[in-house]
Every structure is written in structure tokens, then in C-alpha cells.
C-alpha positions as CSV (number, residue, x, y, z in Angstrom):
1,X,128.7,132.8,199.1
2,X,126.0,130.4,197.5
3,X,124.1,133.2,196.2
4,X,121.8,133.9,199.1
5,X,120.0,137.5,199.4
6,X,121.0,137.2,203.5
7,X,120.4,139.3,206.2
8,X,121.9,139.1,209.5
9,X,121.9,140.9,213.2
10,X,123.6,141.5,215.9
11,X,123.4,143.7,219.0
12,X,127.2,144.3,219.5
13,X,128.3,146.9,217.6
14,X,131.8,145.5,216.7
15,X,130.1,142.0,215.5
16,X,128.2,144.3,213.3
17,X,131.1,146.5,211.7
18,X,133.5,143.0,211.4
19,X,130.4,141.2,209.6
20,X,129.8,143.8,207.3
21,X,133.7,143.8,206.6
22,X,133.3,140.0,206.0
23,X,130.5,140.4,203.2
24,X,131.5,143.2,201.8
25,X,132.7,143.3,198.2
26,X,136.1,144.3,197.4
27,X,137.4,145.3,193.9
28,X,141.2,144.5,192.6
29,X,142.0,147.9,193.1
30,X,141.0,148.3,196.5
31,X,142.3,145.1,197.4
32,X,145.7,146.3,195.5
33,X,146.0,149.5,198.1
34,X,145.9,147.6,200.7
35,X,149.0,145.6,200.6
36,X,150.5,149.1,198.8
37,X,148.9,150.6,202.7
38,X,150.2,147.9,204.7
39,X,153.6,148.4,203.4
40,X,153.3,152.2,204.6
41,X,152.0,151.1,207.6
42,X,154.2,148.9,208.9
43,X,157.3,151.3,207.9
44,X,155.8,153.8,209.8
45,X,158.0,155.9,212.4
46,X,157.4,155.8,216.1
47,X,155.8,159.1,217.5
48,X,156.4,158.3,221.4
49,X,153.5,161.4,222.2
50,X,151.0,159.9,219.2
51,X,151.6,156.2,219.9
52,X,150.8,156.8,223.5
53,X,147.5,158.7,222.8
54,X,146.8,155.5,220.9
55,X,147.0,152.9,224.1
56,X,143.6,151.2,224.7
57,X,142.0,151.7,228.0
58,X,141.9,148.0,228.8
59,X,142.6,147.4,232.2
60,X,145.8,145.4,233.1
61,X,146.9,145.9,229.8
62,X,150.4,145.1,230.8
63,X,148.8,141.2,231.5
64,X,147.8,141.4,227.7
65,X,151.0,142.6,226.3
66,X,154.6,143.4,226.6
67,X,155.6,146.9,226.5
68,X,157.9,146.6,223.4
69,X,154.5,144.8,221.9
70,X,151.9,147.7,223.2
71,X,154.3,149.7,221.4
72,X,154.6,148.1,218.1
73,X,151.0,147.8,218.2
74,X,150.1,151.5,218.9
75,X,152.3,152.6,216.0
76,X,150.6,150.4,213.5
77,X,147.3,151.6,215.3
78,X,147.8,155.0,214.3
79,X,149.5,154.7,211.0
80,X,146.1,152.8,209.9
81,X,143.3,155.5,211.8
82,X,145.4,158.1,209.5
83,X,143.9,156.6,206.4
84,X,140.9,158.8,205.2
85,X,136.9,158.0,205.0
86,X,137.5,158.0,201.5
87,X,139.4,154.7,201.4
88,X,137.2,152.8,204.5
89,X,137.1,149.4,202.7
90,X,140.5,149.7,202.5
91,X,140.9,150.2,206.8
92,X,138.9,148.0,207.3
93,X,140.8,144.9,206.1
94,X,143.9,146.4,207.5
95,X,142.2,147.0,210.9
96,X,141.3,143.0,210.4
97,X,144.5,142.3,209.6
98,X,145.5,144.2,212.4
99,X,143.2,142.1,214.8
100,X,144.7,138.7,213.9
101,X,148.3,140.6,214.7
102,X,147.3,142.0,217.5
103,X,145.6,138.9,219.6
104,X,149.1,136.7,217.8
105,X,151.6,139.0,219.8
106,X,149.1,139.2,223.1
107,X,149.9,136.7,226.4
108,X,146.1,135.2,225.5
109,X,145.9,131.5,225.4
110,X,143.2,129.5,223.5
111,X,143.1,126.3,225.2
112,X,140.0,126.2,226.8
113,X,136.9,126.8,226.4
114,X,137.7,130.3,227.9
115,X,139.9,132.6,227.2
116,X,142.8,132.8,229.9
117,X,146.3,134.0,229.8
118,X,150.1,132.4,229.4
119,X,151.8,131.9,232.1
120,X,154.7,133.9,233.0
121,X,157.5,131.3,232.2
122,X,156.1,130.9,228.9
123,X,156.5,134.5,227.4
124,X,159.3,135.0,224.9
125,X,162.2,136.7,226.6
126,X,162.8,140.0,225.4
127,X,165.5,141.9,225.8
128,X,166.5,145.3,224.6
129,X,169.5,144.5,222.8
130,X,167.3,143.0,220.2
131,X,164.3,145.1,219.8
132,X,164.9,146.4,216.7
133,X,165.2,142.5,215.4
134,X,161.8,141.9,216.8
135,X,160.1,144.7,215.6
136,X,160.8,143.4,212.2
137,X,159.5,139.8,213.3
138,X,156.2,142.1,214.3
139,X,156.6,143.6,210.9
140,X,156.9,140.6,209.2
141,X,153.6,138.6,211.0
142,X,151.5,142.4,210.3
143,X,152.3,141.9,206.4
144,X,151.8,138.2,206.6
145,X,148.2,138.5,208.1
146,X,147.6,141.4,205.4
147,X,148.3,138.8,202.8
148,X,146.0,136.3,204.4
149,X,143.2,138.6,204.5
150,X,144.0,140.1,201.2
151,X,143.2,137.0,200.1
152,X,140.3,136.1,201.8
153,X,138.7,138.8,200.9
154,X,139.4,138.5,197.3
155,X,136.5,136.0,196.9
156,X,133.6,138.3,196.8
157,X,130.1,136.8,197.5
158,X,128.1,137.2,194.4
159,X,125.6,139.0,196.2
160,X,125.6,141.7,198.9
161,X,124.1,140.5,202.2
162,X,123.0,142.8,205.2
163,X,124.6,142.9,209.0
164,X,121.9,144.6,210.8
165,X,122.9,146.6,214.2
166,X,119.5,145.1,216.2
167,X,118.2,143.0,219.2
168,X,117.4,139.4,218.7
169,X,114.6,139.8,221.2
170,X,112.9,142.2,218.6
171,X,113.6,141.3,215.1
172,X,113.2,144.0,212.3
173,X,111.1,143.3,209.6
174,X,113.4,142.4,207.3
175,X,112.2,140.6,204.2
176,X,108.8,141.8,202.9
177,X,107.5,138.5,202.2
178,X,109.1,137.0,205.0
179,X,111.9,134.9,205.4
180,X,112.5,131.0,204.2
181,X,115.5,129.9,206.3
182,X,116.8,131.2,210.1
183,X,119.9,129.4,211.2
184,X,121.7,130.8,214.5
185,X,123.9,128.8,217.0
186,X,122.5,131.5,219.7
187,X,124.2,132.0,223.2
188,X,124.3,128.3,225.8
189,X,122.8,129.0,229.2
190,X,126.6,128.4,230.6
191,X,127.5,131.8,231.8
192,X,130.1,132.2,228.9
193,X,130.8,135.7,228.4
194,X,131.4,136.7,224.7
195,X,131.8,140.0,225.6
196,X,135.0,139.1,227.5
197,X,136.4,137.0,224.8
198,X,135.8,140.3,222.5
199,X,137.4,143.2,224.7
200,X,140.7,143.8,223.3
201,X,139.4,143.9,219.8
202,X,136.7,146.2,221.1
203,X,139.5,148.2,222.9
204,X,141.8,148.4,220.2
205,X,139.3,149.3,217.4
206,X,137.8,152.5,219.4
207,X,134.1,150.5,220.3
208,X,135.0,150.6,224.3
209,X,136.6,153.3,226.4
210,X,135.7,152.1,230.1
211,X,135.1,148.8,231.2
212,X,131.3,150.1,232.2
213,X,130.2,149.7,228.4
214,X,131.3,146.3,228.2
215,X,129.1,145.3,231.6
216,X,126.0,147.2,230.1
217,X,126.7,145.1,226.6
218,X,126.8,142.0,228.2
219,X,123.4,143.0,230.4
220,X,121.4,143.5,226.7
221,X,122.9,140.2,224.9
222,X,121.6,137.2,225.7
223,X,123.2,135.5,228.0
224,X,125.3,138.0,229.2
225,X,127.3,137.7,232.1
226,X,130.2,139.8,232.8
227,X,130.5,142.8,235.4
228,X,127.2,144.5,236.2
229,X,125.5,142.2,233.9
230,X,126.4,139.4,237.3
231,X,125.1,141.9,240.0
232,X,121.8,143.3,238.0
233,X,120.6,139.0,237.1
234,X,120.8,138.4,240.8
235,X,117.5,140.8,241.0
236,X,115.9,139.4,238.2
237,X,112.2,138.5,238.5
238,X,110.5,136.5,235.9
239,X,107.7,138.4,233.9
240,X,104.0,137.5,234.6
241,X,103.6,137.0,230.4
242,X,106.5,134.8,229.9
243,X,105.6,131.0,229.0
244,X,108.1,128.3,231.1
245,X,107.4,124.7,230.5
246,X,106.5,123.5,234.0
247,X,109.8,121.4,234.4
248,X,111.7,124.4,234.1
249,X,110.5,125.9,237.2
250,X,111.1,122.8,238.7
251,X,114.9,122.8,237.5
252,X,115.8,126.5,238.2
253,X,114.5,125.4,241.9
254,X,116.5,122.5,241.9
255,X,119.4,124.7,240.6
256,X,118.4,127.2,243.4
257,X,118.8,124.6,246.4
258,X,121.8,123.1,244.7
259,X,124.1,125.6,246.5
260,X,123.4,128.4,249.6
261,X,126.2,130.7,248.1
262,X,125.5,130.9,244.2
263,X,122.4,128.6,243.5
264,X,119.8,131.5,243.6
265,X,122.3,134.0,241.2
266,X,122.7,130.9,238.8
267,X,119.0,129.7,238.8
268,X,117.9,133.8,238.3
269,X,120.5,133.6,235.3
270,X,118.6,130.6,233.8
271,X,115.9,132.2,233.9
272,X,116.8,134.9,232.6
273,X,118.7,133.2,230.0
274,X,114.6,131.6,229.0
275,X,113.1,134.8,229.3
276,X,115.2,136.5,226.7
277,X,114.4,133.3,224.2
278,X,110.9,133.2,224.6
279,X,111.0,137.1,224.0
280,X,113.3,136.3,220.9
281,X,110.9,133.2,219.3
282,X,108.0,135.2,219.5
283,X,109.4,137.9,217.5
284,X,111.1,135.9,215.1
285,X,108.1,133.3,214.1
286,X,106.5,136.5,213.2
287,X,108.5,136.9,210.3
288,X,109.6,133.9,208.7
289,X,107.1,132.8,206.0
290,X,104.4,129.5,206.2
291,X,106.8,126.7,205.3
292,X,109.6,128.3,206.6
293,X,112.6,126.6,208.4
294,X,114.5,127.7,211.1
295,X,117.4,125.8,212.4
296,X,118.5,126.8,216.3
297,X,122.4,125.1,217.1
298,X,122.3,125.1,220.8
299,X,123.8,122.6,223.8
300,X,122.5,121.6,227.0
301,X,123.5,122.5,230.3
302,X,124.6,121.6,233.9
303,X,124.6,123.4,237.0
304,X,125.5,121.2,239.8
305,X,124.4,117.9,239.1
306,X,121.2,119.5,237.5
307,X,121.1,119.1,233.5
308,X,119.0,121.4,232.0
309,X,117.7,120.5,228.3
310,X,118.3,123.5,226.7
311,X,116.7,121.6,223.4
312,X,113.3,120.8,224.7
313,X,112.9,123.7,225.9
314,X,113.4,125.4,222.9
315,X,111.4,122.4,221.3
316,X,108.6,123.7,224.0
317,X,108.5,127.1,223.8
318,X,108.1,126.9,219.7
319,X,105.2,124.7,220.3
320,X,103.3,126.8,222.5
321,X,104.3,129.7,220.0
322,X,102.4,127.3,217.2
323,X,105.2,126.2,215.6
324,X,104.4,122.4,215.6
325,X,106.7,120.4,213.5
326,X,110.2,120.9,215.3
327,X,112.7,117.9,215.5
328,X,115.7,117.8,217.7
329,X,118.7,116.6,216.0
330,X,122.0,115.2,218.1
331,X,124.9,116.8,216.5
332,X,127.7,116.1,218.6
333,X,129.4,115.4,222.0
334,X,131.1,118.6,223.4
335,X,134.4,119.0,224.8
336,X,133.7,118.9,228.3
337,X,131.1,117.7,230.9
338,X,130.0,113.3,228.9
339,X,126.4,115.0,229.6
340,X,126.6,117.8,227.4
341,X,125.6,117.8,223.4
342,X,125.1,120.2,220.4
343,X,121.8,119.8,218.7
344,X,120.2,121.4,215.8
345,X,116.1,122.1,216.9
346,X,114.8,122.4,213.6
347,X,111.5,123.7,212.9
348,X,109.4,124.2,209.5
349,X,106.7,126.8,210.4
């Protein structure tokens, strides 16, 4: 938005599609046909044999959604996958649209770190006798997040930027003369899944069809840590060319010790967690030009009563990469553990 020839990546293919969405650059016309769409959309008739082809493959969708929402949402599903190649900008900010709706009328709660679900009590009763009266509230929440997007994407960045489908741990060459400015708030070693948060979107959208693809998602992110991505870290063996300050070793054996059920999974997942960076620094140094900044926005960590200093070793690893002039920055306190902070580990190469 400042004008910025930017480039950007990201190894899950949804991230990729929704960024490009995001930057993209959307004339009055197109912008026009997609409130004309929506309206079309949300008017469209129920096809009980279409809608059901429709349903996600999510598993315990019924913990996601009601039925009479599954089925408002597999309507509007369908009436937007009917619109042709030929108008893609324009299903694309209806399938965002869709998104916001979608996650609105779900039983997912927000409020904590993790996403978790409503309890039972507090879902809206529904009762047949008014369906049709909901369905228009549905209706009326699909056009109202239409409008918002509509909207948003009405201001059009004055240049065109680039979401690149790629692994962090080996950057493309992206800018022939290298680039002046990286700035990433990459993955905490806290055994956060994104992939988890990001299933129903992925679901809904067509990215996943078993629950196998998101495990072997999570297993090439950094940081990854859902399904198979869990069992395959517990055989994880650091690699004989990958640097470690010596006081990490120390810590992932303190973190190992810490506990006789999960210690060694967790300490093999911080490890992990370090080998993927190092991998990642190497390859991005490479590219950024003499002068350069780059500007990392990661936390700290605990696992037990052992704090790990996620910025020093970042702070570390740069230096023994060459890059000498790094400063760690306190940004703020985070919502949890008094011990935990967001810092910015900026460095001028």
C-alpha cells in the first residue's frame, strides 16, 4: 500500500491463494459484479443431491456446525464454484466473503490463544419452525460480509506485489539485486499449530480432502505440530552441519529431563523448531543486499520451568551466519505466561 515492489512466500498453498486475493488489483467493474454475484448467490435454490456433494470432508463436522448451517453454507458453496474461470477475481472475493460467513455461523470460539469450540449451552436454539427466518439472517450476514470486502478491496495497492508458493527454508531468488528490507513474525517454538486454526477454510475452499494432507503440511512448515507432524518430531535427530549455540543444547536437555512422559518429544520439537531456522537464515542472508535490514518478530518460550530465548538465539545464529549488527528490541508482554515477550531482532547486513 506504500508503494513497495514486495514479494512474499509462503508454503501453504491457501496462505498463498488468500494473499494473492489480498494484493490483487480490482477494477470498479469487477468489484460492481460482485455484489451483482452475491445477490445471485445468496438467492440461490437448494439442490439437496448438489449441496450434499458440496460437504467438506472435515471430520466431526457436526462439532463445527449445525445442520441447518452446513446447509446454508453448502448452497452458497456451490452457487459461488459455478462462476466461470473467466470471472476468478470476482470468486475470489466472494469465496473471502464466504470465509468470514462461514467461520461467523461455525461453533468456533476465539478466546484463547487456540482455537476451541462453544460450549453446548451457548449455541443458538434452532428450531424448525423458523428456518426459513434464519436462513434469511444467514442471507443477510453473506451480503453484509460481501459489502465489507467489497470495500476492502476497493483500495487497490498502487503496485502489484508477488505471494510466492515456496519454502522459507530455501528462499527463491527473488529480486536480482537483492532485497533491502525482510520483515516476518515467523512461527514461536510453542507447539501452536496454524495448520489447525486454518482447516475449515482449507476444507471448505477445496485445498484439503483427508485429514492426512493437513499432518504432512504441518510436517513441512516450521513449527508444525499437528497429527503425524507429532509422531515423525519424536524421531528427529539433529543434523551434523547444523550450528546450535552451546546453551541450547544445554536447554533442550534440561527440557528433556523436565518430564519422563513428554520431555524428550518437546525437547526433539525444539530442536527441530532451531534446525528449520538456521536452514531458513542461511538461505535468506544470501539474498538480501549489503546494507540490508531484516526485521524477525518472534517471542520467547517456556517448557516447564525452562525459558528458552528464542531472540538470542536468533541473535546467535545470524552472527555465526556473519551478520554482525543485530539488536533485539522488547516489543511487548504477551497474553499469557509474565515470562514471555515479543521482540523485533533486527539486523542490517
Amino acid at each position: 500500500m506504500r508503494g513497495h515492489n514486495a514479494i512474499a512466500l509462503d508454503i501453504n498453498p491457501f496462505l498463498v491463494w488468500f494473499g494473492s486475493a489480498k494484493v490483487n488489483r480490482y477494477s470498479e467493474t469487477e468489484l460492481g459484479q460482485v455484489t451483482r454475484y452475491a445477490a445471485r448467490v445468496a438467492e440461490a435454490s437448494p439442490d439437496e443431491k448438489g449441496d450434499f456433494n458440496i460437504l467438506p470432508p472435515l471430520f466431526n463436522i457436526e462439532r463445527w456446525w449445525q445442520p441447518d448451517r452446513v446447509r446454508f453454507l453448502c448452497r452458497i458453496m456451490r452457487a459461488i464454484r459455478s462462476i466461470g474461470d473467466e470471472n476468478r477475481p470476482v470468486r475470489d472475493l466472494l469465496l473471502i466473503a464466504f470465509s468470514r460467513t462461514m467461520i461467523a455461523l461455525s461453533n468456533a470460539a476465539f478466546n484463547h490463544q487456540s482455537m476451541s469450540f462453544k460450549e453446548a449451552k451457548d449455541f443458538p436454539k434452532q428450531l424448525s419452525l423458523f428456518a426459513q427466518e434464519d436462513n434469511r439472517k444467514f442471507e443477510k450476514r453473506f451480503l453484509n460480509d460481501v459489502e465489507f470486502v467489497v470495500a476492502g478491496a476497493a483500495e487497490n495497492p498502487p503496485r502489484g506485489s508477488t505471494i510466492l508458493l515456496a519454502d522459507s527454508r530455501d528462499v527463491p531468488h527473488v529480486f536480482d539485486d537483492g532485497a533491502d528490507l525482510l520483515i516476518t513474525s515467523p512461527p514461536y517454538p510453542n507447539r501452536m499449530s496454524y495448520i489447525r486454526e486454518l482447516r475449515p477454510y482449507m476444507y471448505w475452499l477445496g485445498f484439503l480432502k483427508e485429514a492426512r494432507e493437513a499432518g504432512e503440511l504441518d510436517w513441512k512448515a516450521i513449527g508444525g505440530t499437528w497429527g503425524i507432524a507429532t509422531s515423525r518430531v519424536a524421531h528427529w535427530n539433529k543434523k551434523h552441519e547444523t550450528y546450535f549455540p552451546d546453551y541450547l543444547s544445554d536447554l533442550l536437555e534440561k527440557i528433556r529431563s523436565s518430564d519422563a512422559k513428554s520431555g524428550d518429544v518437546l525437547s526433539r520439537y525444539v530442536g527441530k523448531y532451531f534446525e528449520d531456522i538456521w536452514q531458513h537464515l542461511g538461505s535468506v542472508v544470501k539474498l538480501m543486499k549489503r546494507g540490508g535490514e531484516m526485521h524477525y518478530i518472534v517471542g520467547n518460550s517456556k517448557f516447564y520451568s525452562v525459558l528458552v530465548p528464542v531472540e538470542n538465539i536468533y541473535r546467535d545464529m545470524l552472527k555465526k551466519i556473519g551478520v554482525t549488527k543485530t539488536t533485539v528490541i522488547p516489543l511487548r508482554k504477551r497474553n499469557s505466561k509474565k515470562e514471555l515477550v515479543e521482540f523485533d531482532v533486527a539486523s542490517i547486513v
